[in-house]
N, C-alpha and C positions, 0 to 999 in steps of 0.2 A: 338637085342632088349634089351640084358640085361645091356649094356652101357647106353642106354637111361634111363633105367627106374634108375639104380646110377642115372644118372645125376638129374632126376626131384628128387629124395630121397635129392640129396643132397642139390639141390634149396630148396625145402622144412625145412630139418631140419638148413638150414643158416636162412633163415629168421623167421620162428617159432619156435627151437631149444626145438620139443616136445619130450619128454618122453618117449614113443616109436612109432614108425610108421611101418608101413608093407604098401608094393605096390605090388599085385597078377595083374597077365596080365592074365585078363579073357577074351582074344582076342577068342581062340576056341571053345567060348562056342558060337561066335554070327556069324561066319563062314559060316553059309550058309543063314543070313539076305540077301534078296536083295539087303539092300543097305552096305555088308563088301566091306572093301577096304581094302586087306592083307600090305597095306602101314599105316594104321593106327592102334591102337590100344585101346582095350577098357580096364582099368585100374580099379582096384580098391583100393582105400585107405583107410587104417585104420589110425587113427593118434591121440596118445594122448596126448592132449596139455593141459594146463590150462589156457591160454588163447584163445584158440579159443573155449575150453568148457566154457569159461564164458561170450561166446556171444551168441547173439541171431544167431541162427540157418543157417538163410538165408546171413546174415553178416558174419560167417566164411566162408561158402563158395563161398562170390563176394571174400574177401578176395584170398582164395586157385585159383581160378578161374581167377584171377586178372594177381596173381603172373605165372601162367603157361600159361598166353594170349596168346604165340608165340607157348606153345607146343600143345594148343590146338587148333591153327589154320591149326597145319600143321603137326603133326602127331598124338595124339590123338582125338580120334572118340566119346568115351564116360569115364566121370570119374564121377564112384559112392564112393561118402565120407560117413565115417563113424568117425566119432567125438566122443573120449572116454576123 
């Protein structure tokens, strides 16, 4: 897991090349949800950009959401962004 999550870090800081980021895998907090799938993971990201803090809200995240289509088809579950 911790290969993956380099890799979306570093998809991330290539294409928004923010200031700093953090990505916590808060997979075992949702472990006994009905619907986990220990094949996916629930992520969270901190990321601060000035440009994605000088959008509107819903816009940076089709943005992030856009860029990680593929990883969140097929192996992340849930990603909570936090935008500094």
């Amino acid at each position: 897991m911790n290969n993956f999550c380099k890799e979306v870090k570093a998809k991330l800081n290539s294409e928004f090349k923010p200031e700093d980021i953090v990505l916590i895998d808060n997979s075992h907090l949702h472990s006994r949800h009905k619907s986990f799938d220990a094949e996916k993971v629930h992520l969270k990201l901190i990321i601060k950009s000035k440009l994605l803090n000088n959008m509107k809200r819903t816009d940076a995240h089709k943005m992030i959401f856009s860029l990680l289509k593929e990883e969140m088809k097929n192996k992340i579950h849930a990603l909570e962004i936090k935008i500094k």
